[in-house]
N, CA, C and O of each residue as an XYZ file, in Angstrom:
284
protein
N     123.771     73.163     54.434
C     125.127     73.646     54.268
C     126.088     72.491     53.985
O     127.159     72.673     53.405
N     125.743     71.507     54.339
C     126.581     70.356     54.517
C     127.129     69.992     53.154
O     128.317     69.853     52.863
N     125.898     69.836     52.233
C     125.438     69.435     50.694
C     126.411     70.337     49.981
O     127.412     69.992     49.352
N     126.037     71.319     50.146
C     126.874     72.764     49.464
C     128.178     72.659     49.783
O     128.923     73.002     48.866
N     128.862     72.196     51.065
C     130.003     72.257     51.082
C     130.825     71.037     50.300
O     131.969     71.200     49.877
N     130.113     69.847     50.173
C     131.176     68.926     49.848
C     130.971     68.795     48.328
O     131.739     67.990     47.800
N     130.004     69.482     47.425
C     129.948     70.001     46.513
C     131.288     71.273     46.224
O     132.151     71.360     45.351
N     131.067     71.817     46.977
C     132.247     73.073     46.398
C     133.439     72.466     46.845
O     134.507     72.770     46.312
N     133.396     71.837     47.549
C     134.828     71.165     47.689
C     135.563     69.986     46.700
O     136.707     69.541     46.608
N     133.865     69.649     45.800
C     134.721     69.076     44.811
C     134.874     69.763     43.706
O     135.807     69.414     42.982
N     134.126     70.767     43.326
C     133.964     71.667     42.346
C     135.624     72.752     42.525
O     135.830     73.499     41.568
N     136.349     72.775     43.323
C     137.207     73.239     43.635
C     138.016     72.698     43.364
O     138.796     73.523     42.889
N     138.617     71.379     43.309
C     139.102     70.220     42.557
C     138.827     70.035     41.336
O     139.286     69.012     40.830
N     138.165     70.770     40.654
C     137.786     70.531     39.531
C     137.577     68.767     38.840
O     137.921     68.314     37.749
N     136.664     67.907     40.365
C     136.252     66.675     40.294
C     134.780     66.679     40.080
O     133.894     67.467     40.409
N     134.797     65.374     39.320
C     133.435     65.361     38.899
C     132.793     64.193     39.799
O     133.538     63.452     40.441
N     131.450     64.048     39.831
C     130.737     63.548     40.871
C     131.592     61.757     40.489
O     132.150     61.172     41.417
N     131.556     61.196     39.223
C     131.901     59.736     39.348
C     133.243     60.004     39.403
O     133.831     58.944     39.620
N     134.111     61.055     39.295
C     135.617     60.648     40.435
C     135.800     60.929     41.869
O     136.774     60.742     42.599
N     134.575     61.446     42.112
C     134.808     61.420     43.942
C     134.089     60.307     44.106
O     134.065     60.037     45.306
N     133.400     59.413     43.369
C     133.167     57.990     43.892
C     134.266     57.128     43.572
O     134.703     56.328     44.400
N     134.634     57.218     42.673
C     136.140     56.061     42.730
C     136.300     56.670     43.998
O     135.905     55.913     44.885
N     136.842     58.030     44.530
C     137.985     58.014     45.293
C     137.580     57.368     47.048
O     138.185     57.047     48.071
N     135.728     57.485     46.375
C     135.525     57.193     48.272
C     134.967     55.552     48.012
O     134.602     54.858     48.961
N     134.964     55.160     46.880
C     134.674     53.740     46.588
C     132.928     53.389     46.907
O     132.420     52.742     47.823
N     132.380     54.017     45.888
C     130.601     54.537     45.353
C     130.710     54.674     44.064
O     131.617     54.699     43.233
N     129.867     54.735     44.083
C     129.039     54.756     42.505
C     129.028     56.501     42.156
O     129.035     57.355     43.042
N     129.015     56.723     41.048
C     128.262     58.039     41.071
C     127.133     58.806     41.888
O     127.165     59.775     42.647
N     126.054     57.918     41.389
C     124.500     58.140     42.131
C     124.835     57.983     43.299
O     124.865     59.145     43.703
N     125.159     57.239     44.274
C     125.024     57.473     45.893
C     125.896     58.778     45.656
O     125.204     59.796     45.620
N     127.235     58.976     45.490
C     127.435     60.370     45.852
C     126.721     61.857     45.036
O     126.813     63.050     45.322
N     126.176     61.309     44.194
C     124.722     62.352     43.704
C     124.054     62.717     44.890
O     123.486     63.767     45.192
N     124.231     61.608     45.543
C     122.930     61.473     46.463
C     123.470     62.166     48.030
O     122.955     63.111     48.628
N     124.135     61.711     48.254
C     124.802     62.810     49.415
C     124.966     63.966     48.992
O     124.962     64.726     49.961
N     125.146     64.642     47.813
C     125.454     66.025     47.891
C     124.029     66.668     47.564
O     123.781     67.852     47.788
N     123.232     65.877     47.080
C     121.750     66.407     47.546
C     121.252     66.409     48.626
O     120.533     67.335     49.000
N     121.502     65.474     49.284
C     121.452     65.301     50.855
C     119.884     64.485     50.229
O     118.857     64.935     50.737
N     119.745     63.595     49.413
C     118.759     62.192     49.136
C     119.530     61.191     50.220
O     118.701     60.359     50.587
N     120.473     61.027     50.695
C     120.992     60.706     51.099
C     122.364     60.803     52.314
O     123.497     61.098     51.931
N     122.058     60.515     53.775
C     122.542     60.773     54.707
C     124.291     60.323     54.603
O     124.712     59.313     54.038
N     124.939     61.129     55.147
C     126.628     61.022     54.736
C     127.129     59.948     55.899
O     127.365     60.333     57.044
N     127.289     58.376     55.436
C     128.398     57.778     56.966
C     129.132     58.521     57.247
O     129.567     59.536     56.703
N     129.417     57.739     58.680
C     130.397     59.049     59.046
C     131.787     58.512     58.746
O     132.761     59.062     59.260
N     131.967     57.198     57.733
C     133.294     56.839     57.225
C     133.699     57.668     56.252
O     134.844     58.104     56.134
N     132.233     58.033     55.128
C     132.663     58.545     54.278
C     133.082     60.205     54.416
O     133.775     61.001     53.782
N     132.250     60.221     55.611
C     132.248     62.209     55.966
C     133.993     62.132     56.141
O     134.754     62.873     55.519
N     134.543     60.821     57.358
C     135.880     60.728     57.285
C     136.788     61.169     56.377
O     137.590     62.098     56.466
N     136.499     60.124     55.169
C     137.082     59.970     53.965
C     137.318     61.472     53.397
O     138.462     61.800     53.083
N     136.082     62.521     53.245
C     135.756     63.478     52.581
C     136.758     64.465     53.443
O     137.283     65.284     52.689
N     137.010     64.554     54.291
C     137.618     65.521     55.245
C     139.278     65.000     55.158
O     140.166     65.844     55.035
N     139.464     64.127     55.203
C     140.865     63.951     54.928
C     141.430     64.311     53.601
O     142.560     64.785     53.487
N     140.440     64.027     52.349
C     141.099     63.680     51.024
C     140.940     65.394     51.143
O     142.053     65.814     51.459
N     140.328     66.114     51.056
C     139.806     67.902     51.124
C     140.894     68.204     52.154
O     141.364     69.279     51.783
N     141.408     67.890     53.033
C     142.527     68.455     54.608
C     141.094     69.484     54.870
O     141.126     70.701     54.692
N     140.466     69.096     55.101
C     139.300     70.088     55.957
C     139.095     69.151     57.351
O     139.335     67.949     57.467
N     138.557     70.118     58.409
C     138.130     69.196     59.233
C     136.396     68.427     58.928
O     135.899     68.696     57.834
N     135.952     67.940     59.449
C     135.022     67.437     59.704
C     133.955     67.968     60.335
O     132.902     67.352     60.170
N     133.906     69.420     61.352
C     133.016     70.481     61.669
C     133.377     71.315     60.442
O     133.011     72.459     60.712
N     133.891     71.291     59.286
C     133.832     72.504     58.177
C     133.057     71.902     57.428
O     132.089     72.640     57.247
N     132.893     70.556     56.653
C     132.177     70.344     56.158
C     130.584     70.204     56.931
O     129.624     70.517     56.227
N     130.314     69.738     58.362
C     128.877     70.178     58.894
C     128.697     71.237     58.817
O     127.507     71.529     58.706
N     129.714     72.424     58.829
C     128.648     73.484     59.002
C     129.255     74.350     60.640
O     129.178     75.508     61.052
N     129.738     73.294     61.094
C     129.597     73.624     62.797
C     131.066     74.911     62.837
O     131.450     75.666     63.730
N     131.409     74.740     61.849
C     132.640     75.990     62.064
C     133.063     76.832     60.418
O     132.853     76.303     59.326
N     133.462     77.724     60.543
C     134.155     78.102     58.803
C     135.373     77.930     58.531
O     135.859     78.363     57.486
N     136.146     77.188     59.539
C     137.527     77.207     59.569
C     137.700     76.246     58.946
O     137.061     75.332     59.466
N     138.278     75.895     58.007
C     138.389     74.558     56.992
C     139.801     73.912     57.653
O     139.959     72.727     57.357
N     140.567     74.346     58.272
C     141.736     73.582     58.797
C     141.339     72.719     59.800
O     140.617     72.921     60.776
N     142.048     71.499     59.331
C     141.584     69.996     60.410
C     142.062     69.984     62.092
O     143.231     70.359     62.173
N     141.903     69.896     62.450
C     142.675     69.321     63.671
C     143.934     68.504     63.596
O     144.063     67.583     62.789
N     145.016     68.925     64.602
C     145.860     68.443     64.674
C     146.384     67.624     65.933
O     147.476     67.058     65.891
């Protein structure tokens, strides 16, 4: 679920995989690679991903459906 979400969250942005690496400072391929889940997400970048999206950080795991962050 994880994969799928930060995929549709950029696909919702209508961003493509090498501008969500500028924005989290990667390459294309590593973030290829996290949204395949070839590759395990830091939890700087899970950071990164949840702020730039205003999602929390249990929406993109999976652990909730509520996409609003904590305040």
């Amino acid at each position: 679920m994880l994969y799928r979400r930060i995929r549709d969250l950029r696909e919702d942005k209508d961003l493509t995989q090498t501008e969500m690496g500028k924005i989290l400072m990667c390459s294309q391929r590593v973030y290829s690679n996290y949204e395949c889940g070839e590759l395990d997400i830091p939890t700087e970048i899970l950071i990164k991903l949840a702020k730039y999206h205003n999602v929390s950080v249990d929406y993109i795991l999976g652990i909730t459906d509520n996409k609003q962050p904590y305040k």
